[in-house]
Short mmCIF file of the C-alpha atoms (twelve columns), coordinates in Angstrom:
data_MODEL
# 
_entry.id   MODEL 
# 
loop_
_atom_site.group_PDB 
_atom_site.id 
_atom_site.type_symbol 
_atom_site.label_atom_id 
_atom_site.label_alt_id 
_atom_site.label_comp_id 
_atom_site.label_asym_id 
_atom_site.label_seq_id 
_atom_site.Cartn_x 
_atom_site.Cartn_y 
_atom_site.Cartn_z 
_atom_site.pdbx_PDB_model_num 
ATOM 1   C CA . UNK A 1   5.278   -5.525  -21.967 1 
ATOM 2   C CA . UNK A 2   8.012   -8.144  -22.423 1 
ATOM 3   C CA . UNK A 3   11.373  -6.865  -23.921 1 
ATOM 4   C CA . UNK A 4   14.376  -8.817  -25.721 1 
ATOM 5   C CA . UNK A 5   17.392  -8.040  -27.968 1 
ATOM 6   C CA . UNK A 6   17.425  -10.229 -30.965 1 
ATOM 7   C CA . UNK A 7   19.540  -13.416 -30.538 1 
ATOM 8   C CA . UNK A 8   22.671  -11.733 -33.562 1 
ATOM 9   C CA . UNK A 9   23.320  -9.044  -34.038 1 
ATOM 10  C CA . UNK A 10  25.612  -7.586  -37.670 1 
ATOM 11  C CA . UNK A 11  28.574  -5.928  -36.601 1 
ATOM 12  C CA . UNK A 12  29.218  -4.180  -39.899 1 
ATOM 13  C CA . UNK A 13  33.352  -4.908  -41.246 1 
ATOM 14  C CA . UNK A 14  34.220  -1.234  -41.692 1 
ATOM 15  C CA . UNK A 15  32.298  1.484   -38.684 1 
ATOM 16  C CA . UNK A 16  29.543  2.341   -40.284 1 
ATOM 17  C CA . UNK A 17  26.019  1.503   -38.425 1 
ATOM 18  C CA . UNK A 18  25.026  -1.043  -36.201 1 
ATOM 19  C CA . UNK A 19  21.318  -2.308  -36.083 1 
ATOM 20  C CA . UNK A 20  19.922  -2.905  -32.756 1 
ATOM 21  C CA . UNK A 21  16.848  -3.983  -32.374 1 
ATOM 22  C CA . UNK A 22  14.631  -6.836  -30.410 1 
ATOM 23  C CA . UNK A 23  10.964  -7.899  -30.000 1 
ATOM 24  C CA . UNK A 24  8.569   -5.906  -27.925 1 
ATOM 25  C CA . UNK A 25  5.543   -7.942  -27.016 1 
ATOM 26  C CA . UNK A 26  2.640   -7.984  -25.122 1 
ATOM 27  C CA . UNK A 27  1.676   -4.319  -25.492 1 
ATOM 28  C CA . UNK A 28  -1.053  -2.930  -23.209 1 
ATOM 29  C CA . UNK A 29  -3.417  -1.644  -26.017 1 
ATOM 30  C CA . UNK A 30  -3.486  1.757   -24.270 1 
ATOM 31  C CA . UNK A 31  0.049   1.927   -25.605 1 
ATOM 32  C CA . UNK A 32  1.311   3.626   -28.878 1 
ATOM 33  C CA . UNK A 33  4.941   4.185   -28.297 1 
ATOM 34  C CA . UNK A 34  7.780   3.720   -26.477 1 
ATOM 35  C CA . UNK A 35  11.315  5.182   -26.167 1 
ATOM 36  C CA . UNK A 36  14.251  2.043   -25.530 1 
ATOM 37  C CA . UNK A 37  16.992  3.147   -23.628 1 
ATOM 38  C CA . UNK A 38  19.822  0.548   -24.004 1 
ATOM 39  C CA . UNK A 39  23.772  -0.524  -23.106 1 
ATOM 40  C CA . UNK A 40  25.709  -3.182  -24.724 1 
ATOM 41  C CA . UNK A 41  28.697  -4.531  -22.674 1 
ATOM 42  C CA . UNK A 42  31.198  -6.808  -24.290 1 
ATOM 43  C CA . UNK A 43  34.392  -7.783  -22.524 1 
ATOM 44  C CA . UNK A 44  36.156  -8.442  -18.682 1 
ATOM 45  C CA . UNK A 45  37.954  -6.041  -16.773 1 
ATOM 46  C CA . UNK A 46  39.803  -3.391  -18.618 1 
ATOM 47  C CA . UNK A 47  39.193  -4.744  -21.875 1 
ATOM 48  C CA . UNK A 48  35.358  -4.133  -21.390 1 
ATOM 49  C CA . UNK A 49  33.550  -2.107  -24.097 1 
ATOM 50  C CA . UNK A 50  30.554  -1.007  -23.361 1 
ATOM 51  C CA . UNK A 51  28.044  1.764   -25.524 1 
ATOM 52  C CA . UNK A 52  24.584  3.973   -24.842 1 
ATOM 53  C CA . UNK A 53  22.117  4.050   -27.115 1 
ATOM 54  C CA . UNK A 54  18.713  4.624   -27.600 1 
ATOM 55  C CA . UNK A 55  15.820  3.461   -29.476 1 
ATOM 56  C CA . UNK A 56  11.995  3.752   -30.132 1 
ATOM 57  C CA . UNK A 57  8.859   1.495   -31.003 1 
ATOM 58  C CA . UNK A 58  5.778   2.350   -32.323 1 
ATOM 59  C CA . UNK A 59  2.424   0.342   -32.605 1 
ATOM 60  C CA . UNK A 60  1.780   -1.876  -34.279 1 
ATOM 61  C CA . UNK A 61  5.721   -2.840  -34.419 1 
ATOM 62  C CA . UNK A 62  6.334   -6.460  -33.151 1 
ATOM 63  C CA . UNK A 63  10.248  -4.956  -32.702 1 
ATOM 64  C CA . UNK A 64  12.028  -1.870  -30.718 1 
ATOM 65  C CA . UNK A 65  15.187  -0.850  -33.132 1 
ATOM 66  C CA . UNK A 66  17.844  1.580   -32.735 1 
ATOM 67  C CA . UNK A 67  21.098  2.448   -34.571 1 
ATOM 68  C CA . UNK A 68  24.498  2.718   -32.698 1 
ATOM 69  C CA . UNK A 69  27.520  4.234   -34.268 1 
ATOM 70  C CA . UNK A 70  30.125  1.048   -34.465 1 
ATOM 71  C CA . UNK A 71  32.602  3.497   -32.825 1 
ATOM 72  C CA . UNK A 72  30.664  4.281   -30.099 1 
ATOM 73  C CA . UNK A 73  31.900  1.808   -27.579 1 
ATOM 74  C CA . UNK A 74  34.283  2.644   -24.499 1 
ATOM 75  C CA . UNK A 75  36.514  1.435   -22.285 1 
ATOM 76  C CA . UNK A 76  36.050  1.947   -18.371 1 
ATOM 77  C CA . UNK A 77  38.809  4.380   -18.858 1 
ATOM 78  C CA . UNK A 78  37.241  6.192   -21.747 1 
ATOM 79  C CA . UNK A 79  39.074  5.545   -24.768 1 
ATOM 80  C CA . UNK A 80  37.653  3.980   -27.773 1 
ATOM 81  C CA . UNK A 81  37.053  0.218   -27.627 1 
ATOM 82  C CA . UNK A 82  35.003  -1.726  -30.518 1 
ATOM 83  C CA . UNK A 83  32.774  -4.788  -30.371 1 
ATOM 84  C CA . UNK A 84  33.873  -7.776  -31.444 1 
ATOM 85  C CA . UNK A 85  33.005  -11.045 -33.408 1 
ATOM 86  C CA . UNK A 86  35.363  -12.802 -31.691 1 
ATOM 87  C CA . UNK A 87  35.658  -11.955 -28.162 1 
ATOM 88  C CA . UNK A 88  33.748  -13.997 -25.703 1 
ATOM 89  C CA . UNK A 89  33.077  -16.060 -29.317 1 
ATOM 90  C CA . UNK A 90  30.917  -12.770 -29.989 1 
ATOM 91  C CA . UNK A 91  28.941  -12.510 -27.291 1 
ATOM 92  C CA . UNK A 92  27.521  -9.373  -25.585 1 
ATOM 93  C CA . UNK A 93  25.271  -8.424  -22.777 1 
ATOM 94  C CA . UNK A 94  22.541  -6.132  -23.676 1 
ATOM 95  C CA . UNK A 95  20.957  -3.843  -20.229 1 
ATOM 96  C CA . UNK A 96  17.446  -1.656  -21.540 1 
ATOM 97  C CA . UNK A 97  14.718  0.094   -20.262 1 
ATOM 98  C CA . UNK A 98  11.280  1.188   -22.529 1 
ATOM 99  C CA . UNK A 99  9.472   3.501   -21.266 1 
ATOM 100 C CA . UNK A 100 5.943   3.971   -22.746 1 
ATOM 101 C CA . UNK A 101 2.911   6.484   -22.528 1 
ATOM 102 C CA . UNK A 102 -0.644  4.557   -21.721 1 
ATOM 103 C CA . UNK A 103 -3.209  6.892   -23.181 1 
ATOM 104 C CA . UNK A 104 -1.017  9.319   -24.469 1 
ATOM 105 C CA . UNK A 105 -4.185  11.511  -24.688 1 
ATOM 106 C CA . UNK A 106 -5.707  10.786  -21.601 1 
ATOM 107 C CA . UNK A 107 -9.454  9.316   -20.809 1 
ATOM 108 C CA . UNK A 108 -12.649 9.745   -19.879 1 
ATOM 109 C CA . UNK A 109 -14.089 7.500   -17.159 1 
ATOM 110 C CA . UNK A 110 -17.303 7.958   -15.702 1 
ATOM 111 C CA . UNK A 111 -17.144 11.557  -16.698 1 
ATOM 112 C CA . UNK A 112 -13.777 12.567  -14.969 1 
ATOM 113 C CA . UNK A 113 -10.375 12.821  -17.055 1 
ATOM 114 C CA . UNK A 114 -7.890  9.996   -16.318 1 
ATOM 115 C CA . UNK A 115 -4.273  11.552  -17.348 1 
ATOM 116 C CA . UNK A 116 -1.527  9.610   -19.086 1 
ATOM 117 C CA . UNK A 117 0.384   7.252   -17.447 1 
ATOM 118 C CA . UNK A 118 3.984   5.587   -18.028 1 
ATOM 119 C CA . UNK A 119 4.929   2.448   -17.997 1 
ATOM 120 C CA . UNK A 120 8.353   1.057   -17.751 1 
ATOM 121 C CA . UNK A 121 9.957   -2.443  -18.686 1 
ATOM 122 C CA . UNK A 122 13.745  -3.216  -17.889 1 
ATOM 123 C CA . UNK A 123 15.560  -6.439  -19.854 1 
ATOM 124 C CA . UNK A 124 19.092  -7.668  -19.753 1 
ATOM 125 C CA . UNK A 125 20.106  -10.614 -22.690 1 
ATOM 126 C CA . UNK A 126 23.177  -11.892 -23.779 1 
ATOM 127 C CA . UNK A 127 23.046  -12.162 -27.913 1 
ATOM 128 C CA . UNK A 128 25.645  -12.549 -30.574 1 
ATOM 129 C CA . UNK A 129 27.151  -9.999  -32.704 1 
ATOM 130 C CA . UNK A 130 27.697  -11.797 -35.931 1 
ATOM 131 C CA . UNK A 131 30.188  -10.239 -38.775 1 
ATOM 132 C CA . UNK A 132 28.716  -8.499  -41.817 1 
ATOM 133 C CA . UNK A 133 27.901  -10.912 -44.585 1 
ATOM 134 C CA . UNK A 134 30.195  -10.448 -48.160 1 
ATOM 135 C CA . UNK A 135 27.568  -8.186  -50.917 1 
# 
């Protein structure tokens, strides 16, 4: 499996939802799904907002997506903090892990039962978080 966060993300003008979301490639084709645990950092010091979220992707999906609450980010102190468009010109560092079933149902091979397996992928990316275009 190879794992990415798209290159922009919307940050949406008033709360609401953000999108998350990012290609998930070269899928073992024992593989049907796979759960995307994620953290978006934005910021130095103790202006640093960071969020947890989680995601999912299912075959034949060429992306993993998620949705994050906009007000879901935190300082390291744990009050509220909100991503930004313009700090760091945008730019935010995105830390995940899928985790995936191989033959959710198990096989057969040469007549004895092979049990599920997982398989795990960690990414980190920097991408963009762009402001919600005007309707």
């Amino acid at each position: 499996m190879t794992g990415q966060f798209d290159d922009e993300l919307t940050l949406p003008a008033n709360g609401g939802v953000i999108e998350v979301r990012g290609p998930l490639t070269d899928i073992d084709g024992d593989i049907e799904s796979a759960v995307i645990h994620f953290v978006i950092v934005q910021g130095q010091g103790d202006d640093t907002v960071t969020a947890v979220g989680q995601g999912k992707w299912e075959h034949p999906d060429g992306n993993w997506t998620a949705e994050l609450p906009a007000d879901a980010g935190e300082h390291p102190n744990g009050t509220p903090g909100t991503f930004s468009t313009s700090v760091q010109n945008g730019t935010a560092r995105g830390i995940a892990l899928a985790i995936a079933i191989k033959a959710r149902k198990g096989k057969v091979l040469g007549g004895k039962f092979v049990p599920p397996a997982f398989q795990g992928l960690t990414w980190c990316a920097d991408f963009k978080f762009v402001p919600e275009r005007a309707a």
